[in-house]
C-alpha positions as CSV (number, residue, x, y, z in Angstrom):
1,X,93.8,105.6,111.4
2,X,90.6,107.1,111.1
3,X,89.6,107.9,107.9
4,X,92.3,107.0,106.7
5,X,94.0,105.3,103.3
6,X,95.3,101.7,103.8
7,X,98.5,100.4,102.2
8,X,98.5,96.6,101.5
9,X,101.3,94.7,100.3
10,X,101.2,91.2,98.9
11,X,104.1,88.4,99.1
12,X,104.5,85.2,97.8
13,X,101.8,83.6,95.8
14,X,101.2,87.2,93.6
15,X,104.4,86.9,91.2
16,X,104.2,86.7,87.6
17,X,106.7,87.0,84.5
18,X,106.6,90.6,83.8
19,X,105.8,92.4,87.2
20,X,107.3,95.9,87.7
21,X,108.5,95.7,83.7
22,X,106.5,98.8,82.3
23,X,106.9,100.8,85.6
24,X,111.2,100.2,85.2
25,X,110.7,101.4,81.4
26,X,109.1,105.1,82.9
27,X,110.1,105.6,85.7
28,X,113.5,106.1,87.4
29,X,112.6,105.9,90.6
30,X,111.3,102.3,90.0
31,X,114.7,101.6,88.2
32,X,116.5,102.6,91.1
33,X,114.9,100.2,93.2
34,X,115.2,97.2,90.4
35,X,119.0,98.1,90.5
36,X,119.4,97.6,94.4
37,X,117.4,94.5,94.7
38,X,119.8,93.1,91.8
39,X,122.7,94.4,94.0
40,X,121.8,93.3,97.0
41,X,120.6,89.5,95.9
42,X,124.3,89.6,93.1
43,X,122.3,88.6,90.8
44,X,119.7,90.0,88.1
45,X,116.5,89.2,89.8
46,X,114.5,92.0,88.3
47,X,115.7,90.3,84.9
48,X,113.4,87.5,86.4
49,X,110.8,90.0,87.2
50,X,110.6,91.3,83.8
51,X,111.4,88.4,81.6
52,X,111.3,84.9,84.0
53,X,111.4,82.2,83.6
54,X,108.9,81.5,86.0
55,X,110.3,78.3,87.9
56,X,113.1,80.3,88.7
57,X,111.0,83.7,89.4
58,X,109.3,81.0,91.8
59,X,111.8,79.9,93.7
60,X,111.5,81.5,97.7
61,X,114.7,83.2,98.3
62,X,114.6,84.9,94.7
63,X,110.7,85.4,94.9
64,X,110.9,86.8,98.2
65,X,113.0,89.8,97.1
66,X,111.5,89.9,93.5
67,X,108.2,90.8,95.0
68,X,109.0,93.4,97.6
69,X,110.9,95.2,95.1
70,X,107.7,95.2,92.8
71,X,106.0,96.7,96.0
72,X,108.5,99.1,97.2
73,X,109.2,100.5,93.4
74,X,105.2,100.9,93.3
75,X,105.0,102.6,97.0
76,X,107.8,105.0,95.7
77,X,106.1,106.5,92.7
78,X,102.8,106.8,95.0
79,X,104.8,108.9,97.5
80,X,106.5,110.6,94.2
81,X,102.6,111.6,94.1
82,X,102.2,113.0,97.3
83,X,100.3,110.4,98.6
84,X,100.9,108.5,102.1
85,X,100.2,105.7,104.1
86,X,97.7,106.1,107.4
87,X,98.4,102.4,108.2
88,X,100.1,100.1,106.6
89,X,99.9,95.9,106.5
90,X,101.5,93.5,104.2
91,X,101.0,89.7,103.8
92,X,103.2,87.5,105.0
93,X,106.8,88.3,103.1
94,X,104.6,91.8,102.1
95,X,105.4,92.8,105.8
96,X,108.9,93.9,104.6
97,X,107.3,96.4,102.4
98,X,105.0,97.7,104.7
99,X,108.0,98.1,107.5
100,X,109.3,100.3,104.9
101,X,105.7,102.3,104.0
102,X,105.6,102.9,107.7
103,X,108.9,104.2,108.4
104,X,110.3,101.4,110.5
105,X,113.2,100.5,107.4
106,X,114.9,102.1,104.7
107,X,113.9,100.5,101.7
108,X,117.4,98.6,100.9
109,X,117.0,96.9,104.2
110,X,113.6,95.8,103.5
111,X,115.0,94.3,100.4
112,X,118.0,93.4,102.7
113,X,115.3,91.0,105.1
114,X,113.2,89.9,102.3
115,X,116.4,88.4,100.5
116,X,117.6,86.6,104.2
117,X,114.4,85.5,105.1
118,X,113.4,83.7,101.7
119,X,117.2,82.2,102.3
120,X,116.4,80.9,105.4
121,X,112.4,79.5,104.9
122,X,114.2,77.5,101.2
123,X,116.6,76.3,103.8
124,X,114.1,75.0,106.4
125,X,111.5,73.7,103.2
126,X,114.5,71.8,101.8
127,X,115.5,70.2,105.1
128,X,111.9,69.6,106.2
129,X,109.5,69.1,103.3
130,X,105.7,70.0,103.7
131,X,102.9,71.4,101.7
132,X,99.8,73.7,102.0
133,X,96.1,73.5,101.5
134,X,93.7,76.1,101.3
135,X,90.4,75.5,102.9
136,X,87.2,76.9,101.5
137,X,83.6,76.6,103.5
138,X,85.2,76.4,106.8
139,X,85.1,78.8,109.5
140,X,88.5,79.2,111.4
141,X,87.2,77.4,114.4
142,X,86.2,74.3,112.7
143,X,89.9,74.2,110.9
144,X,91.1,74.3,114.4
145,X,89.2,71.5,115.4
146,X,90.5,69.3,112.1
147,X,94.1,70.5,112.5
148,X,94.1,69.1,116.5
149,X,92.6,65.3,115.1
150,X,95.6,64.7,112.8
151,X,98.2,65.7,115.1
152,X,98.8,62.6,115.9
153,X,100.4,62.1,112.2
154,X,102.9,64.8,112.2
155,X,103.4,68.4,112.3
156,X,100.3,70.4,110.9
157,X,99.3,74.0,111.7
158,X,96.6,77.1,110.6
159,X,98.7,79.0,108.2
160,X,96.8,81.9,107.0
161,X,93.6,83.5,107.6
162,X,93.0,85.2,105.3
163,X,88.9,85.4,105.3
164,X,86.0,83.9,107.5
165,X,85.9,80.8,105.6
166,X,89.4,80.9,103.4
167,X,92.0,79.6,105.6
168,X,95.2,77.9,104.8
169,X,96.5,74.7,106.7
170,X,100.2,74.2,106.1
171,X,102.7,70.8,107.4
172,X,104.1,67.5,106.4
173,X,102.1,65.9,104.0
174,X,101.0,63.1,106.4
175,X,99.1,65.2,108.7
176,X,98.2,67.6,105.7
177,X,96.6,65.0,103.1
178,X,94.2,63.1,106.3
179,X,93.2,66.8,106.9
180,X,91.9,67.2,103.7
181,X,90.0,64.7,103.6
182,X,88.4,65.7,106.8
183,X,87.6,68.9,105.5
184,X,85.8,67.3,102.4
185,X,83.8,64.6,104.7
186,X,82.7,67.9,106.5
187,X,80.8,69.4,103.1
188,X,84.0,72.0,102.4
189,X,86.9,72.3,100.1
190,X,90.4,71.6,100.3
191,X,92.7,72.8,97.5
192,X,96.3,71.6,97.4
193,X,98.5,75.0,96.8
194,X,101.3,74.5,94.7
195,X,104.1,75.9,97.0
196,X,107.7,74.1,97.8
197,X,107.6,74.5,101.6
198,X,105.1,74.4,104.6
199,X,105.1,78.5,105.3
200,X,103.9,79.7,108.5
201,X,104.2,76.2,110.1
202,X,106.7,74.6,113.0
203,X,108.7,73.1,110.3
204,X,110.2,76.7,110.1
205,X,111.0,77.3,113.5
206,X,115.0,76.8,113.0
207,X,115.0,79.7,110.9
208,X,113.7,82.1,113.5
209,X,116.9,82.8,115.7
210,X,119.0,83.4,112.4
211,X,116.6,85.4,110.9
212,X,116.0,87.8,114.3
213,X,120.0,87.7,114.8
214,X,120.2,89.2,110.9
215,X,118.1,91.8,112.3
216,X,120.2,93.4,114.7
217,X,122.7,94.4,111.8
218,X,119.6,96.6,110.6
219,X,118.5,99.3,111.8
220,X,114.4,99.4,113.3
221,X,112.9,102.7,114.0
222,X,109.6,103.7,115.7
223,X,106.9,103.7,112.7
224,X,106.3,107.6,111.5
225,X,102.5,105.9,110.4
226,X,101.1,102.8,112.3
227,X,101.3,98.9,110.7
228,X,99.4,96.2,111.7
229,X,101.0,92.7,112.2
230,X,100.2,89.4,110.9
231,X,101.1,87.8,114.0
232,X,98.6,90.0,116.4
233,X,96.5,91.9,114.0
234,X,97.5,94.4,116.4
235,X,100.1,97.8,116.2
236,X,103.5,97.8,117.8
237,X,105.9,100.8,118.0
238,X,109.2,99.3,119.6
239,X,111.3,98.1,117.5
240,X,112.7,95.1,119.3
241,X,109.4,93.7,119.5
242,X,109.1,94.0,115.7
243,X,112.1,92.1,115.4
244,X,110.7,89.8,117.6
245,X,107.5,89.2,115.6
246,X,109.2,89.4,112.1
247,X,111.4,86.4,113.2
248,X,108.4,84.9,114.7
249,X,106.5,85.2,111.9
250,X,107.9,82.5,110.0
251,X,106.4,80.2,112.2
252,X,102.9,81.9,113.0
253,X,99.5,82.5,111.2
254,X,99.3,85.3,108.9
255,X,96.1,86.8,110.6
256,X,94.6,88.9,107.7
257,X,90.9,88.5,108.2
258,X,91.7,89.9,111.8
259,X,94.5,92.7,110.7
260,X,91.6,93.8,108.0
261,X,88.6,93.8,110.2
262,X,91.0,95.8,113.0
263,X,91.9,98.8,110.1
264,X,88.0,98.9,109.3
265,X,86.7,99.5,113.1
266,X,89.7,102.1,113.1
267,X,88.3,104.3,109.9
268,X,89.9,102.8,107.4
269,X,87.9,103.5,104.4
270,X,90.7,103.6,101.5
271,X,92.4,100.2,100.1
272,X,95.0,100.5,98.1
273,X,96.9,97.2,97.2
274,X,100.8,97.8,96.4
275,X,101.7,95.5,94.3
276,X,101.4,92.7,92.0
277,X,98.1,90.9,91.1
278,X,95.1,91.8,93.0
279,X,94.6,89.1,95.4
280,X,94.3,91.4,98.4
281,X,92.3,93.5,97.6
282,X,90.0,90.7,96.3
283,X,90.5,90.0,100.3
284,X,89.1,93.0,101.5
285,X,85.8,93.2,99.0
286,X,85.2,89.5,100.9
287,X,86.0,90.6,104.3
288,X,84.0,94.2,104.3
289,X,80.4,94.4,104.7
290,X,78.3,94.0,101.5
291,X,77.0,97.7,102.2
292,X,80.2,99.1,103.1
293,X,81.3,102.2,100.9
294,X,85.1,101.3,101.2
295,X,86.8,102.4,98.5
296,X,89.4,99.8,96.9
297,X,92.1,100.3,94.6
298,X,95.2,98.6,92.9
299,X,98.1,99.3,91.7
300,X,100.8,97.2,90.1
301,X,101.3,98.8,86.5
302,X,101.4,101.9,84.9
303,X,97.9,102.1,83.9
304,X,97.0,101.0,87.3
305,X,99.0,103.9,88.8
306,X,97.6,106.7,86.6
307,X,94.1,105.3,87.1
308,X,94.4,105.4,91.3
309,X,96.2,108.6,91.4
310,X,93.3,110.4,89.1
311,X,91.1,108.9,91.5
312,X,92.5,109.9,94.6
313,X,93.2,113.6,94.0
């Protein structure tokens, strides 16, 4: 990784009506990938990308493909460039596009396990409803220690962490709406997310064996560049413990502070966020050092593209 350029991928949460429209309009190679994600789901969703509406854009097991097709038809015109991944991470559903930026899947089975999985997590949100809050001004220890008091109330859990003091609590609502109030009584703030399930919390956890058994009709090969996990924030380069952690995922913390602090140590010194909206990236200038001469780009339109790849060459 050292010195390297960084590939970041965002899921859920960065859609909007229109994503990946211009890019399909110039670009073939983006076309081809708007084609098989339509295939593959049997059903138009990049006619949802382009045109919505956005309720049912929004809803998980068509968002969950919509997105990673956004991200994969990007990554493929940056390749188209000649440029290349040293490491790659993606957030939360991003993971299946970063699998594919580091060589582990083909890019119709990422959009294979992005479709399944946003099956399976509507499946488990409709059977067991929940919500999510993110919480500002709190440092993860001290979400730790509110998340243990209301156990008693329900199932409640750390969802993301996604910077030293932004971190996402997801459960039933029980459990989730006394925590907020505990994280307001502590001098911090608790936004409600608007969301239809509990991601990355034990209300998931029937969806993990059915997810990894989808996986073994796929085929997982050793990375050709490394990825860092959500789950450990760490690399892994056999690809049945990948299939272990994807399936696992759905019920574990997306650990991004840690996954981008562990690509900084390692000589990461190039962002670039693949993909809609520019949330990540918004991450990483909060993460980094205030000195730090990282360099961070994004790139989820046509202008966006042009304006990285004259500034990379």
């Amino acid at each position: 990784m050292e010195g390297g350029i960084a590939f970041l991928f965002p899921g859920q949460g960065s859609q909007y009506v229109g994503m990946g429209r211009d890019l399909a309009e110039k670009y073939p190679e983006a076309r081809e990938i708007f084609s098989t994600v339509d295939d593959i789901c049997d059903r138009s969703v990049s006619a949802l990308c382009f045109e919505g509406p956005l309720d049912a854009l929004t809803v998980t097991d068509t968002l969950q493909p919509a997105v990673i097709a956004v991200d994969l038809a990007i990554l493929s015109l940056i390749r188209a460039n000649g440029v290349h991944a040293g490491v790659s991470a993606g957030h939360s559903v991003g993971e299946c596009a970063a699998l594919a930026s580091a060589g582990i899947l083909d890019f119709a089975d990422a959009l294979k396990l992005a479709r399944k999985r946003g099956e399976l997590m509507h499946r488990e949100a409709t059977a067991h409803p929940g919500g999510m809050a993110a919480v500002l001004g709190l440092d993860i220890d001290s979400v730790h220690r509110i998340v243990e008091e209301v156990q008693a109330y329900g199932v409640l859990d750390v969802g993301n962490h996604n910077a030293a003091e932004q971190v996402v609590i997801t459960g039933e609502m029980e459990p989730l709406e006394r925590a907020v109030s505990l994280v307001r009584r502590n001098g911090a703030k608790a936004v409600p997310l608007k969301v239809s399930g509990a991601w990355h919390s034990r209300l998931m956890a029937d969806g993990i064996t059915d997810l990894r058994d989808f996986m073994e009709g796929i085929v997982f090969r050793k990375p050709s560049s490394p990825m860092v996990f959500n789950a450990t924030a760490e690399t892994e380069s056999d690809p049945e413990k990948i299939k272990d952690m994807m399936a696992g995922q759905l019920v574990r913390p997306v650990r991004w502070y840690d996954t981008v602090r562990r690509m900084a140590v390692e000589g990461v010194t190039t962002w670039v966020e693949v993909g809609p909206k520019n949330v990540l990236a918004s991450l990483v200038r909060k993460i980094l050092p205030a000195d730090s001469n990282a360099s961070i780009h994004n790139v989820q339109d046509v202008s966006g593209l042009e304006k990285f790849l004259s500034e990379i060459r």
